[in-house]
C-alpha positions in Angstrom: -130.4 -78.3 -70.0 -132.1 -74.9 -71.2 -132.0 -72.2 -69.2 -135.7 -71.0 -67.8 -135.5 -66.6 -68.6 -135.1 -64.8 -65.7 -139.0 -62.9 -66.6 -140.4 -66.0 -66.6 -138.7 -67.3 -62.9 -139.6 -64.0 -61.3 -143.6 -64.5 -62.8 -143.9 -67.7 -61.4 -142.1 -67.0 -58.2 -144.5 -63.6 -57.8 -147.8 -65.7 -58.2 -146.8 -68.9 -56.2 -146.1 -65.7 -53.6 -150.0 -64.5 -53.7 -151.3 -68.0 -54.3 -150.1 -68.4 -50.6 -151.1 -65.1 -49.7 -154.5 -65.6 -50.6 -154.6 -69.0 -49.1 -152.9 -68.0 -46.0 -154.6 -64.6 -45.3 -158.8 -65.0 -44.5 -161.2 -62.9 -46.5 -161.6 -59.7 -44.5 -165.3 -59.5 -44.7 -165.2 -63.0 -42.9 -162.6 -61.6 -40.0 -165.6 -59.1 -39.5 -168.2 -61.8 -39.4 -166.8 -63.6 -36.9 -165.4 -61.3 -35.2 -169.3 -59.5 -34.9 -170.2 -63.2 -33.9 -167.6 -63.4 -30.9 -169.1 -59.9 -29.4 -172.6 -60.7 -30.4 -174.6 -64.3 -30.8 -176.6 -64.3 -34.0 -179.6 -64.7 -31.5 -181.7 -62.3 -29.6 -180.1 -62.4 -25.9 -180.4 -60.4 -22.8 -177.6 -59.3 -20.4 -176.5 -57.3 -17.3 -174.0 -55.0 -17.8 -172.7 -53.1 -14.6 -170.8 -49.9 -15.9 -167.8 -48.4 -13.6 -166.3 -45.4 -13.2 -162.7 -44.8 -12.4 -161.5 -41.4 -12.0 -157.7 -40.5 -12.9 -155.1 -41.9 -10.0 -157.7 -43.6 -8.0 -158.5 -47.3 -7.7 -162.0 -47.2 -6.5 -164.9 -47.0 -8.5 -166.1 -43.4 -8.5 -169.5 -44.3 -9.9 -171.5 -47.4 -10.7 -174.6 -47.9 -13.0 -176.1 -51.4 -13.9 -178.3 -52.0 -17.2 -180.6 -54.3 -18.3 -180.0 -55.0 -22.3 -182.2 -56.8 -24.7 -180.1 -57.0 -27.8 -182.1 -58.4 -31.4 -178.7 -58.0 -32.9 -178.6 -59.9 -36.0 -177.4 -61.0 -39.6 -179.7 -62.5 -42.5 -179.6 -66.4 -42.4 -182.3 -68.9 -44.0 -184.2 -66.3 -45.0 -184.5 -64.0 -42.1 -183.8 -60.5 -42.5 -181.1 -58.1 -40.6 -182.3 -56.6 -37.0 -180.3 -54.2 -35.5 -182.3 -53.2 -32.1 -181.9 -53.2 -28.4 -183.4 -52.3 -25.4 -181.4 -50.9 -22.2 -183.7 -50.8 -19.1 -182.0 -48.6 -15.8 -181.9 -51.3 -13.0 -179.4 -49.3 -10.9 -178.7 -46.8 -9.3 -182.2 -46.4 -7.3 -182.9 -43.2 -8.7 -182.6 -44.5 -12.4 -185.3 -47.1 -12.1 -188.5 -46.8 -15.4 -185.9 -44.6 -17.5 -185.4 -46.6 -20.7 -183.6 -46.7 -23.8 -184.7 -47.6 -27.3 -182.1 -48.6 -30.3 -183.6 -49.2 -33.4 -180.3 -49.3 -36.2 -178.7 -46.1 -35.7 -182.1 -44.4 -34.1 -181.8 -44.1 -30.2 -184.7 -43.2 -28.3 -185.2 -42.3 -24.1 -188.0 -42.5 -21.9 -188.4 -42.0 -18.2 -192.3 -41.7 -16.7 -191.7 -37.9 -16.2 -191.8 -37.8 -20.3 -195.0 -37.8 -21.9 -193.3 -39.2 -24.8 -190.2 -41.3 -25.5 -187.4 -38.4 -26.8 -184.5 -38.6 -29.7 -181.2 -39.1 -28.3 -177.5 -38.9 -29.6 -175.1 -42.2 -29.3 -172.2 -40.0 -28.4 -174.0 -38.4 -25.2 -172.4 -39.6 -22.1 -173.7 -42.6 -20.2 -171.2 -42.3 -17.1 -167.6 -41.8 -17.3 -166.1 -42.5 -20.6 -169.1 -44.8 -21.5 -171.8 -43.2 -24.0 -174.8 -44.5 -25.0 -173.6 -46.0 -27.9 -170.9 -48.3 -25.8 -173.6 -50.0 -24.3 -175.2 -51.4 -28.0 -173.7 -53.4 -30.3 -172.0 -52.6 -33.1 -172.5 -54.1 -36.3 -169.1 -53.5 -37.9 -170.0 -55.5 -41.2 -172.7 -53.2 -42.3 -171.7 -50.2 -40.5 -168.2 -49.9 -41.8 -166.3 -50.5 -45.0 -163.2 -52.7 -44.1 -159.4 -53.2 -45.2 -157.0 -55.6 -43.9 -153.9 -53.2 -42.8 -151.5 -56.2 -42.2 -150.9 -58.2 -39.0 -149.1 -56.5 -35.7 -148.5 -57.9 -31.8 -151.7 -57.3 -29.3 -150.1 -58.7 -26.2 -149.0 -62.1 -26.2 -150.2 -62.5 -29.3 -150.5 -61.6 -33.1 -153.9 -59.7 -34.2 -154.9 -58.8 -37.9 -154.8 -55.1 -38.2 -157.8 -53.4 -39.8 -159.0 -50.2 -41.0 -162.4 -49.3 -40.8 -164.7 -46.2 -42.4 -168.0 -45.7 -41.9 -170.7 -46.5 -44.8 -172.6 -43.5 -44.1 -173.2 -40.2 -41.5 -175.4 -42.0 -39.3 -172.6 -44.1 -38.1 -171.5 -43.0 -35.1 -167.8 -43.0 -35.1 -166.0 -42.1 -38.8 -162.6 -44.1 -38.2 -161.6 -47.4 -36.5 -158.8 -49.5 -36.3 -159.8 -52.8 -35.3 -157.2 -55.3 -33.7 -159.0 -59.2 -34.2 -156.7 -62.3 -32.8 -155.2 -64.0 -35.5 -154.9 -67.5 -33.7 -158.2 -67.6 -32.6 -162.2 -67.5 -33.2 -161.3 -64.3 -34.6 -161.5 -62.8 -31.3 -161.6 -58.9 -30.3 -158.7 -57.6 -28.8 -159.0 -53.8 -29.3 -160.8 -51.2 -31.0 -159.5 -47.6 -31.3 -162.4 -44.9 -32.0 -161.5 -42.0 -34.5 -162.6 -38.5 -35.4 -163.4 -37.0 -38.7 -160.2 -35.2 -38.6 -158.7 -38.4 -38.0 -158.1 -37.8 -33.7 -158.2 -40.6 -31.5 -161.5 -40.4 -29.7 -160.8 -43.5 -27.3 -159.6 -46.7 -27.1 -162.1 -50.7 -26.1 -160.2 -53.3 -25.1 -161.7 -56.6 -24.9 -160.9 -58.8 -21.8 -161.7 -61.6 -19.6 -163.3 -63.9 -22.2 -165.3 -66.8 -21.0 -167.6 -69.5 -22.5 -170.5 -67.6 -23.2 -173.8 -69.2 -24.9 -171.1 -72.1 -26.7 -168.3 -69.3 -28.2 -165.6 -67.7 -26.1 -166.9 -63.7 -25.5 -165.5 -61.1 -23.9 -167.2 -60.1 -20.4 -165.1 -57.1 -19.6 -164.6 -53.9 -21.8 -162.4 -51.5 -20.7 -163.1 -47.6 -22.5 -160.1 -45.0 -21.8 -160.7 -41.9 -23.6 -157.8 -40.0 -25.6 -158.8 -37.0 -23.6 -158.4 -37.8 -20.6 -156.4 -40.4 -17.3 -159.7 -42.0 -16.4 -161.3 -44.9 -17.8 -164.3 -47.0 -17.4 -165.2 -50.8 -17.3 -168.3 -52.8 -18.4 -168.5 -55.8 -17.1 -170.8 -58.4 -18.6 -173.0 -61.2 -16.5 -176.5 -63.3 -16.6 -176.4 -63.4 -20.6 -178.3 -66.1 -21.6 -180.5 -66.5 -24.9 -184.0 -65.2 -24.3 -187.4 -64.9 -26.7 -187.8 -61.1 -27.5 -190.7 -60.1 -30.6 -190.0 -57.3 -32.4 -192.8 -55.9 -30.1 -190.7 -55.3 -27.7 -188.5 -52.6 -29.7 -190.5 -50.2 -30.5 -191.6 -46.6 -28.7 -195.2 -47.8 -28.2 -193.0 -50.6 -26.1 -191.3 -48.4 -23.6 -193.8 -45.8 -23.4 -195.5 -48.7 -21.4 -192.6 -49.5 -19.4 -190.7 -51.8 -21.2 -190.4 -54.5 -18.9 
C-alpha cells in the first residue's frame, strides 16, 4: 500500500481541525446579537428599575431610587432603521419626582422643572452608589464595540465564551470590556467587566436572576461592584412589558413638557 507523506497527513489533519472549529465555534458578531437580544427585546418596552445601594460591610440598603425607563432600543429589520433612545423618568425618592432623563445614542440629556431648559449630561456621572447614568440604558454592544472571541473559560457552574471588546469611537462610554456570554444557552449574559483607557478595571455587571421576560429568558437583577471600592449596588428589574412609544416621545421638546 503506498505510504500517504507525512506533509500531506499533517494538511489534512490541520484543516479537518478548523473545519470543526468553524463549525463548532458561532460567529462572534452573532454571540453579540443575541446576546444584545437577551438584555434588550428588539421592541420598544418600558420597565421599573429600583436601584440599591449597599455600602461596604453592611447588609442593608443604604439608599434606594426607583426609575421609570422607556427604552426604543433597536436593530434594523424589514426595513426599519437602528434606534438607540430612552427615557428614564424619577418615580422615587419623593424629592426626585419631574426630573427626567433623555438618551438619544450616546447624547444624554436632564431636566427637572427648576431648568428652563433640558441640560447636557455625562454617562459616567453617578446615579447612586456604583450605578451611573449610563447603567441604567442599554448598551448596544454590536455597534458600539468592535468584538473578538478570546476563547471559552468557567462563569460559575458553567462555561461562557470569553470576549474582548473596544470601542468604535470616543463617544462610547467605556474603552475596554470583557464580556462573559453562556455558552450553553440563548447566549445569555453572565458578566461584563468595564475598562479604562489605560487598561484599569473600572467595575465589574453581573447578570442574575433571569426569568421569562416578554418570551426570552432576561436578566432582572444586575449587580455593579466597582474596582475602587467594597460596596456595590443592585438593579433590580420588574413591570417590563412591551409598550407603544413614537419617536415623539424622545426628544427635548418631550421632557421639557414633562415626559410623562
Amino acid at each position: 500500500m503506498k505510504k500517504c507523506p507525512f506533509w500531506l497527513f499533517m494538511s489534512a489533519l490541520l484543516f479537518s481541525a478548523a473545519g470543526w472549529a468553524n463549525a463548532s465555534t458561532p460567529d462572534v458578531m452573532e454571540i453579540i446579537r443575541q446576546s444584545d437580544e437577551v438584555r434588550s427585546p428588539n421592541k420598544p418596552f418600558r420597565y421599573t428599575v429600583t436601584v440599591l445601594e449597599y455600602k461596604s460591610g453592611n447588609t442593608e440598603q443604604a439608599s434606594k431610587q426607583v426609575l421609570d425607563v422607556s427604552m426604543r432600543f433597536m436593530k434594523p429589520e424589514n426595513g426599519a432603521q437602528a434606534d438607540a433612545r430612552s427615557l428614564v423618568r424619577f418615580v422615587y425618592p419623593p424629592r426626585d419626582k419631574g426630573k427626567v432623563m433623555l438618551s438619544d445614542w450616546y447624547d444624554l440629556w436632564f431636566y427637572t422643572p427648576e431648568l428652563r431648559r433640558p441640560i447636557p449630561i455625562s454617562r459616567q456621572q453617578r446615579l447612586l452608589g456604583q450605578i451611573s447614568n449610563g447603567d441604567v440604558i442599554v448598551t448596544n454592544f454590536e455597534f458600539a464595540y468592535n468584538s473578538q472571541l478570546q476563547g471559552e473559560t468557567p462563569c460559575g457552574k458553567k462555561t461562557c465564551y470569553k470576549l474582548e471588546l473596544e470601542r468604535k469611537s470616543p463617544e462610547v462610554t467605556y474603552p475596554k470590556v470583557v464580556y462573559l456570554v453562556e455558552k450553553d444557552s440563548d447566549y445569555r449574559p453572565y458578566k461584563a467587566s468595564y475598562y479604562s483607557l489605560d487598561n484599569k478595571l473600572i467595575k465589574d455587571v453581573l447578570y442574575q436572576d433571569y426569568k421569562p421576560v416578554l418570551g426570552k429568558e432576561r436578566p432582572t437583577k444586575i449587580i455593579v461592584k466597582d474596582a475602587r471600592s467594597s460596596g456595590y449596588s443592585v438593579m433590580e428589574y420588574s413591570d417590563i412589558r412591551l409598550e407603544s412609544l413614537p419617536e415623539s416621545h424622545f426628544t427635548k421638546e418631550y421632557i421639557q413638557r414633562g415626559g410623562n
